[in-house]
N, C-alpha and C positions, 0 to 999 in steps of 0.2 A: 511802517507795515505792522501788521497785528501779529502778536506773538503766536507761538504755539496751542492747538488746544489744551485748555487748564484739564483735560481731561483725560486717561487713556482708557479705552473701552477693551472689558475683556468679554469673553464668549466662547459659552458650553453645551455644547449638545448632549440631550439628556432623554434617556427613555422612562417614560412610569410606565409600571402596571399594578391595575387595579380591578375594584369594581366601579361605579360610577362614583359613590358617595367618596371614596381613598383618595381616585384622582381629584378630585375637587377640593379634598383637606390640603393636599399637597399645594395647589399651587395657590389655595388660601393662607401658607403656612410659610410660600415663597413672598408673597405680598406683603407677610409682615413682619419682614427682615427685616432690623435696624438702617443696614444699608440698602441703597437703588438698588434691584434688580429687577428688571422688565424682560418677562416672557414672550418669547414672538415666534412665528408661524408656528402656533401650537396646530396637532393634528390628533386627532381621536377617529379609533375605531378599532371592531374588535381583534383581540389580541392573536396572533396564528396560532391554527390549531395544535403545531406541536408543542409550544409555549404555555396554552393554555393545558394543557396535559400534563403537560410537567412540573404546572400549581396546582393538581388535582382540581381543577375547573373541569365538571359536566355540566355546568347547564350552561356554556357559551357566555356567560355576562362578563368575562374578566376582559378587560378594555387596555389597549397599548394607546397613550399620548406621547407623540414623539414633539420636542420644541426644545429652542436654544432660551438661553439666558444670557442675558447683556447685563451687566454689571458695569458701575466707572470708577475710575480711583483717580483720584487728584495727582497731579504730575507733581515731580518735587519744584522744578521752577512756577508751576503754579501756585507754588509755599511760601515763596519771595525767596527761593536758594537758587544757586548758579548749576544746580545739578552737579556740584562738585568740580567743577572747571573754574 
């Protein structure tokens, strides 16, 4: 039978706010992490008005993207260890 997956998957829900060009650095800046990490159901639109308010935003452009990040980390038995047993 096939072992365990070599992998265990972690995952973080994360809110940006920005203006366009910010949120885009960001998850240009997530992509070029040394390690995996894949962003998924990212969501953009703009940010609620009392949020925006209270980053001095008047003219409406500051944008909330809400998305998780999935990251993997290698299992220790996928190391060639018994996981300490």
């Amino acid at each position: 039978t096939p072992g365990p997956d070599p992998f265990v998957t972690h995952r973080w829900d994360l809110v940006v706010l920005g203006d366009y060009d910010e949120v885009g650095e960001f998850l240009s800046d997530v992509a070029s992490l040394p390690r995996i990490v894949v962003p998924v159901d990212l969501k953009i639109g703009a940010a609620p008005p009392t949020v925006a308010q209270s980053f001095g935003d008047s003219t409406g452009s500051l944008l909330q993207a809400t998305f998780s990040v999935r990251t993997f980390v290698k299992t220790t038995q996928a190391e060639g260890t018994d996981g300490g047993q």
